[in-house]
LUMKEKE-415223 format. One record per residue (C-alpha): residue number from 1; residue in one letter; z, y, x. Coordinates in steps of 0.2 Angstrom, whole numbers. Last residue first. Layout:
(NUM,A,(Z,Y,X)) ...
This chain:
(405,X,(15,42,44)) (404,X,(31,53,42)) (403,X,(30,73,46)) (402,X,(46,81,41)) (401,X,(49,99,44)) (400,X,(62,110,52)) (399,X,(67,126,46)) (398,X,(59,139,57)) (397,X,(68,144,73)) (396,X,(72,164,74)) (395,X,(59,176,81)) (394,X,(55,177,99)) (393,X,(54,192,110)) (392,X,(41,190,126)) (391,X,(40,200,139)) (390,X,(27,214,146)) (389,X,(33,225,138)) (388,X,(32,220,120)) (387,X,(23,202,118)) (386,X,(29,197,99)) (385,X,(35,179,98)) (384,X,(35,165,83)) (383,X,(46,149,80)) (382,X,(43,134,76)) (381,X,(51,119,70)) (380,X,(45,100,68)) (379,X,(53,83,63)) (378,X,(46,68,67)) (377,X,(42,51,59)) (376,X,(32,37,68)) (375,X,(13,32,74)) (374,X,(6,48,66)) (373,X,(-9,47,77)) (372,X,(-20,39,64)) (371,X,(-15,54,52)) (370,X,(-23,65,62)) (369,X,(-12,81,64)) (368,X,(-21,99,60)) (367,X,(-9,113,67)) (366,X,(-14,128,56)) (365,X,(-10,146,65)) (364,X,(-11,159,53)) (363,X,(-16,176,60)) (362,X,(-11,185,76)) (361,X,(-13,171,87)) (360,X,(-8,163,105)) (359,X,(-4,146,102)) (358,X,(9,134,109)) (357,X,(10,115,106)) (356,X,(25,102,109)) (355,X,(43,109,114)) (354,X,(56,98,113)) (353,X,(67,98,100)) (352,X,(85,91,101)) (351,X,(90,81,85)) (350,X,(97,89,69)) (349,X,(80,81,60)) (348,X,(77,67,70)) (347,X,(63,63,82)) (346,X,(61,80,88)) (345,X,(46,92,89)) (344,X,(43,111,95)) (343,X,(29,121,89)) (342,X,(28,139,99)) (341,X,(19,152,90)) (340,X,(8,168,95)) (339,X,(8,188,93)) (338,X,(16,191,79)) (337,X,(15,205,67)) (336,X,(14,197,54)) (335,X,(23,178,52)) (334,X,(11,164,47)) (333,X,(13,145,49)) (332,X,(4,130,46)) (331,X,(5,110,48)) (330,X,(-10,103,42)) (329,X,(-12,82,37)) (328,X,(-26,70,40)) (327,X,(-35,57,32)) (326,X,(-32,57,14)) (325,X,(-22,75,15)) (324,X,(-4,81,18)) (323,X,(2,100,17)) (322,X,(16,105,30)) (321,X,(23,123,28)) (320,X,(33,132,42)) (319,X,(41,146,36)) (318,X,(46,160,52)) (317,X,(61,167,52)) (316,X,(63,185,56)) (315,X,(78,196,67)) (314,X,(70,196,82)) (313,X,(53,198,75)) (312,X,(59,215,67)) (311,X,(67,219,85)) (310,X,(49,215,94)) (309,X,(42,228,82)) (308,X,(33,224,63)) (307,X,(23,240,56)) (306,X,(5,239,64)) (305,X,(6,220,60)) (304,X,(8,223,41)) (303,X,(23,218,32)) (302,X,(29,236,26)) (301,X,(13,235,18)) (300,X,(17,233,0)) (299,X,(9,233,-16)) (298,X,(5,214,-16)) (297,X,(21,211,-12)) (296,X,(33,210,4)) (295,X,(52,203,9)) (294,X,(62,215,14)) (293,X,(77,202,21)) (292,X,(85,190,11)) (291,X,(84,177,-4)) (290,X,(92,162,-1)) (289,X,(89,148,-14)) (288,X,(102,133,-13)) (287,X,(95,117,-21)) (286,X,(98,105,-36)) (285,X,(96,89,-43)) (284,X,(97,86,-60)) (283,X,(99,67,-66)) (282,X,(84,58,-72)) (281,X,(79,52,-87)) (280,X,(68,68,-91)) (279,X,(64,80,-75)) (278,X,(75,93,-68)) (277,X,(78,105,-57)) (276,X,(90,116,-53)) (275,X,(89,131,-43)) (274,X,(106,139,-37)) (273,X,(108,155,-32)) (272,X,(110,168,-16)) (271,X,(107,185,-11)) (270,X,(93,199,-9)) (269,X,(84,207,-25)) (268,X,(71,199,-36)) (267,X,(63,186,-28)) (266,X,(50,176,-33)) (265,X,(53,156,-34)) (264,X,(37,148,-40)) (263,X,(40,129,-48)) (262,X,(24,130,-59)) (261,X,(36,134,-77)) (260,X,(43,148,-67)) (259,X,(57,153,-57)) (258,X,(67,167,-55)) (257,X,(78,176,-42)) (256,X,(91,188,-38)) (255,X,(95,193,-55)) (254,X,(91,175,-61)) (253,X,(105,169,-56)) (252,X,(109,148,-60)) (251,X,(88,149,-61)) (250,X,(80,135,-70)) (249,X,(67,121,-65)) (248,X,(57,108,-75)) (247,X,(45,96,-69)) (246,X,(28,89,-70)) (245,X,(20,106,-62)) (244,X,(28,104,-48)) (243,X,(20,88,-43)) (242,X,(34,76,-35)) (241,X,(31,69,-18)) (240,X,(32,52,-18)) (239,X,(43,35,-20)) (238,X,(53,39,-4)) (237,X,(65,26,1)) (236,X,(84,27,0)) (235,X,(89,13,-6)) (234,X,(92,21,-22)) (233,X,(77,25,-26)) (232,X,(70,42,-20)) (231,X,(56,56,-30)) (230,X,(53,72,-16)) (229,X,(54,89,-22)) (228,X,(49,103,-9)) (227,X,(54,121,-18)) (226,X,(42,133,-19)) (225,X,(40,152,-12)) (224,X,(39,169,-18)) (223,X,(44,186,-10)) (222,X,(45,183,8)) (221,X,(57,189,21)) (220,X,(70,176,20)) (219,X,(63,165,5)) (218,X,(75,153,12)) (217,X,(72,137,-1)) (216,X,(87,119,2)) (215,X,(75,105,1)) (214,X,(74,96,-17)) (213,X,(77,78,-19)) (212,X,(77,69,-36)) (211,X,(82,51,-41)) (210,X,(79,34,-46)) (209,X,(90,17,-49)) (208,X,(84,3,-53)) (207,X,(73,0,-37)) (206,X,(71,-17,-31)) (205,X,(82,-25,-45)) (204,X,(66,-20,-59)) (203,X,(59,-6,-67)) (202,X,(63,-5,-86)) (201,X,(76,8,-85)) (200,X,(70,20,-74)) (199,X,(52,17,-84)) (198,X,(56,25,-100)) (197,X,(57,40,-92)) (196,X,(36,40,-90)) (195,X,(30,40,-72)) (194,X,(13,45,-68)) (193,X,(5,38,-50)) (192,X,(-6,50,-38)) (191,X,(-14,42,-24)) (190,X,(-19,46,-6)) (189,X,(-30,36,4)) (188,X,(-26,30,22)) (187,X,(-41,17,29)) (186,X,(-35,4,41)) (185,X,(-48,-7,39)) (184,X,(-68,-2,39)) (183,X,(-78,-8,22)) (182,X,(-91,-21,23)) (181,X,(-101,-29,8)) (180,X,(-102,-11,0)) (179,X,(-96,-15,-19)) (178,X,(-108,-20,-34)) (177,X,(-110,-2,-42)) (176,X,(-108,-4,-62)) (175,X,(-123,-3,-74)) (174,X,(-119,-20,-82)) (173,X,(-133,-25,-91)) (172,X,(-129,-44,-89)) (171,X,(-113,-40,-99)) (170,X,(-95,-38,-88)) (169,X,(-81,-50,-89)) (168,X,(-67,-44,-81)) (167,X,(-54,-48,-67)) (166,X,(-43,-37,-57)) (165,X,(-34,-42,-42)) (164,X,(-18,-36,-36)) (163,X,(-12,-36,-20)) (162,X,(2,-27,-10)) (161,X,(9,-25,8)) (160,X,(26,-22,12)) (159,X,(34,-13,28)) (158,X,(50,-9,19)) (157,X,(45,1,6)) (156,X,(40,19,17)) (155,X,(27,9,27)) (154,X,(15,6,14)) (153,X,(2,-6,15)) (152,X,(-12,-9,2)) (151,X,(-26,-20,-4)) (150,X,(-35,-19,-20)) (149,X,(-45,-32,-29)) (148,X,(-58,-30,-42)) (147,X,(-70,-45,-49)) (146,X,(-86,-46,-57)) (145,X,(-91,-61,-69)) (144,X,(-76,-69,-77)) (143,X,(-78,-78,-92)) (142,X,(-82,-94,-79)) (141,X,(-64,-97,-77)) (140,X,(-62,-105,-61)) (139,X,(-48,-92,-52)) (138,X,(-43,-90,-70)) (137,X,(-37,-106,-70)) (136,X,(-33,-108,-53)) (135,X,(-14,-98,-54)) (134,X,(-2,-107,-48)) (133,X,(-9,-116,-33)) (132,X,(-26,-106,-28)) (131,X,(-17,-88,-33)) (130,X,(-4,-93,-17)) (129,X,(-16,-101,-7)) (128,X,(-28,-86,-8)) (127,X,(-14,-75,-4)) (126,X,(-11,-85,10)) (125,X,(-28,-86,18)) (124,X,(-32,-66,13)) (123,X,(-18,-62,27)) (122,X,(-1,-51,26)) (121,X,(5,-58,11)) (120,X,(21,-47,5)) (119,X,(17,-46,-12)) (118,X,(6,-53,-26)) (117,X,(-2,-49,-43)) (116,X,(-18,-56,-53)) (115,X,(-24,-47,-68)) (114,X,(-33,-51,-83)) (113,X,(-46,-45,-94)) (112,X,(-59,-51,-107)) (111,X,(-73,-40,-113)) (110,X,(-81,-26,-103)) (109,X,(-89,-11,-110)) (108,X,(-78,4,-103)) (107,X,(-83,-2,-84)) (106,X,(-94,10,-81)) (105,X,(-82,25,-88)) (104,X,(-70,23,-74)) (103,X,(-54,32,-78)) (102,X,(-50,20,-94)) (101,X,(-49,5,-82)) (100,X,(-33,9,-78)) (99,X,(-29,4,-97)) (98,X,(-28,-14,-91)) (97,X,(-12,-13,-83)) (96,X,(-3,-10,-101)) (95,X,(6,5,-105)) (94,X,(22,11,-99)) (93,X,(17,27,-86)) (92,X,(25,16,-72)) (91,X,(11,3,-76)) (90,X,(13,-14,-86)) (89,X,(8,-27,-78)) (88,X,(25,-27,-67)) (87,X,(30,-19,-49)) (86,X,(34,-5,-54)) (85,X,(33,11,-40)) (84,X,(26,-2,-26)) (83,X,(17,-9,-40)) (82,X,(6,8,-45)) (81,X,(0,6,-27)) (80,X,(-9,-11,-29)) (79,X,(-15,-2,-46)) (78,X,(-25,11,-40)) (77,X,(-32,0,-27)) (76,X,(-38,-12,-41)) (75,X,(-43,2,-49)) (74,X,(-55,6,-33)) (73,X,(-60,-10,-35)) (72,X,(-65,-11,-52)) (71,X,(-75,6,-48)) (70,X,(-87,-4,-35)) (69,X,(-90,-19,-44)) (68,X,(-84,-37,-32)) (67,X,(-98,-48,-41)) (66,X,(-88,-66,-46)) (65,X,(-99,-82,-39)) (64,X,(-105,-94,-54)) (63,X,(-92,-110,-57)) (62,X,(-98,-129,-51)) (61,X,(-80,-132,-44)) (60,X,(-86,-131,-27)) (59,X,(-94,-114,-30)) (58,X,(-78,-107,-38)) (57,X,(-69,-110,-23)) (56,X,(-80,-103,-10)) (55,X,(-81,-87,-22)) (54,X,(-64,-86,-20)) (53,X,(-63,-89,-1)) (52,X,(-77,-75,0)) (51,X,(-69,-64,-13)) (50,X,(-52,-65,1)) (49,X,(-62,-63,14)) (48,X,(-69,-46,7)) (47,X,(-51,-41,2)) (46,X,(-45,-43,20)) (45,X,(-59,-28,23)) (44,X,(-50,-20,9)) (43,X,(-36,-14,20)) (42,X,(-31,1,12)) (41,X,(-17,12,19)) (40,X,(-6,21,7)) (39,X,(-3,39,7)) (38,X,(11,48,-8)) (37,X,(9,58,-24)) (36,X,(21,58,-38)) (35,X,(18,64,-57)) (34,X,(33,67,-70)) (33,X,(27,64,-87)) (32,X,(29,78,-98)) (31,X,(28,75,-118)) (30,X,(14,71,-129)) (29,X,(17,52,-131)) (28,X,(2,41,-127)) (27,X,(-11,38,-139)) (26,X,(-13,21,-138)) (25,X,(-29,10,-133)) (24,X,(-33,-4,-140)) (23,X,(-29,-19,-129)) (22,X,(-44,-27,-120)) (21,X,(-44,-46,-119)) (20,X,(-33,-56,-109)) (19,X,(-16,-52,-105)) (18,X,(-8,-59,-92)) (17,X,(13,-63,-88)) (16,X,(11,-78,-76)) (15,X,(7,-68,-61)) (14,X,(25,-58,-66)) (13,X,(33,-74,-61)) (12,X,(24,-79,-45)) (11,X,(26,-59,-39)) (10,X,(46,-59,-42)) (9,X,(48,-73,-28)) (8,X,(40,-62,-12)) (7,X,(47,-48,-21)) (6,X,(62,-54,-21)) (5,X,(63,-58,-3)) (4,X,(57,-44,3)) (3,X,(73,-32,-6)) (2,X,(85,-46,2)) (1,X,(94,-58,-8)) 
């Protein structure tokens, strides 16, 4: 059975596992949750023709229209992207769906609850159909009167699309924000979704197995850095970039570096190490920390421009450091004493590179990318030059970064 396909039948089971009413809330556990970050794109606008189908429904069947409510659509959102980490009611951080809506105070004083979940429906129609069939008694049930639902694609899990609709009942003097009638498609958004460890073994066949990724760190002329740590399954699709903070991370030689409880690397004096990091339920993954040239610090200025020559260039590598946003994402890089950057780009990783952009700077050269115009993944390198004598000398490649839509 293919990974779709068991979705396709999973959502008509767990759409039959709803809890109405609130459930008290429970003081979670105080211990680290691992947190991961990754971009979906929001097509409410199909969410807008599927209330309008909804709303058709329940006016043929003598049943008042449900209000879409501006934060119970933004859970629902929340929640469409919780299901492409655990697809179930309950969320990856193991309590129940409906405590999503402890992050938006206005809608703290409903009554009854229930969610609606589906996958792989591309078009309103169908999902309609689907809920319509199995599901038409809380389509119909008049308890309900405002409605969220959430519409997302993620390319990373096989092209899927997920729904979920959220229905409450709301008092007449609801204070909530009834929804804009018209939203634009396509929007990109990026979410944060906790993981407890008690998840890995509750999540289902489309996942079971999760682990770490950590990028090999060269701190070749540089004091500090931090470690890239990506969350995969074992299909190898990336989940989401792990938040530093969430996890844990020993030094194998802390004579030539440590780390601390934020994931910071500093150096201590030139050589090699291992960083291992960790996070509970999973296995330890673990990464090679170079630690080489002069480096700098904050008392330093060997690192200046008037003191870097084309032979110190030579011999540097620049970092290229890639930092993603809602709508767009920054590619930056920043080697004193240069005097410009070349960007070169490659559709896989040990690939040949081409060269893409150029720039003539002596500070920090940020390489904004739309995220509309990331149609596929590439890989990108740079390296910097220092005029001297009329010629250019060129530092080292950087180490190549990913850029995926």
């Amino acid at each position: 059975m293919t990974r779709n396909a068991f979705h396709r039948i999973l959502a008509l089971v767990l759409c039959l596992v709803l809890l109405v009413g609130f459930v008290p809330e429970v003081e979670a556990a105080k211990k680290k949750q691992l947190t991961v970050s990754f971009t979906v794109t929001t097509y409410q606008n199909r969410v807008r023709e599927l209330v309008k189908k909804i709303n058709t429904y329940r006016k043929q069947n003598g049943v008042p229209p449900l209000v879409m409510a501006d934060e119970l659509e933004d859970a629902a959102i929340q929640r469409s992207a919780e299901l492409f980490v655990l697809y179930d009611h309950v969320r990856p951080n193991m309590t129940d769906f409906d405590t999503v809506i402890q992050d938006y105070p206005k809608l703290d004083n409903g009554g009854a609850i229930s969610e609606l979940a589906a996958t792989d429906f591309t078009k309103a129609e169908d999902v309609f159909l689907s809920w319509e069939e199995d599901f038409s008694d809380y389509l119909l049930d008049s308890e309900y009167t405002h409605v969220g639902i959430g519409c997302i694609y993620l390319k990373d899990s096989n092209n899927e699309y997920y729904w979920v609709m959220i229905l409450q009942q709301q008092p007449e003097d609801f204070k909530g924000k009834e929804a804009a009638a018209t939203v634009k498609a396509g929007k990109t958004k990026t979410v944060s979704v906790v993981i407890d460890d008690e998840m890995y073994a509750h999540a289902d066949q489309t996942h079971s197995r999760f682990e770490l990724q950590v990028n090999d760190l060269n701190l070749k002329g540089k004091s500090t850095g931090q470690p890239t740590v990506y969350l995969y399954d074992k299909y190898d699709v990336k989940i989401g970039k792990c938040d530093l903070s969430t996890l844990s991370f020993k030094s194998s030689n802390t004579s030539v570096f440590t780390v601390d409880a934020t994931g910071t690397v500093k150096k201590k004096k030139n050589g090699t190490g291992t960083l291992t990091v960790s996070s509970k339920g999973l296995e330890n993954a673990t990464c090679t920390v170079t630690i080489s040239g002069s480096g700098s610090s904050s008392s330093s200025s060997s690192s200046s421009s008037a003191t870097v020559t084309a032979a110190t260039i030579g011999d540097a590598t620049p970092e290229l450091t890639l930092k993603e946003y809602s709508k767009h994402k920054v590619l930056s890089v920043n080697l004193k004493g240069s005097s410009g950057y070349v960007l070169y780009r490659s559709t896989s990783k040990t690939g040949t590179y081409t060269k893409c952009d150029e720039q003539a700077t002596t500070k920090r050269w940020d390489i904004r990318i739309e995220n509309e115009d990331v149609t596929k993944t590439y890989y990108y390198k740079v390296r910097a030059y220092k005029n001297s004598g009329g010629k250019r000398v060129y530092s080292e490649y950087s180490d190549p970064v990913k850029v995926a839509p």
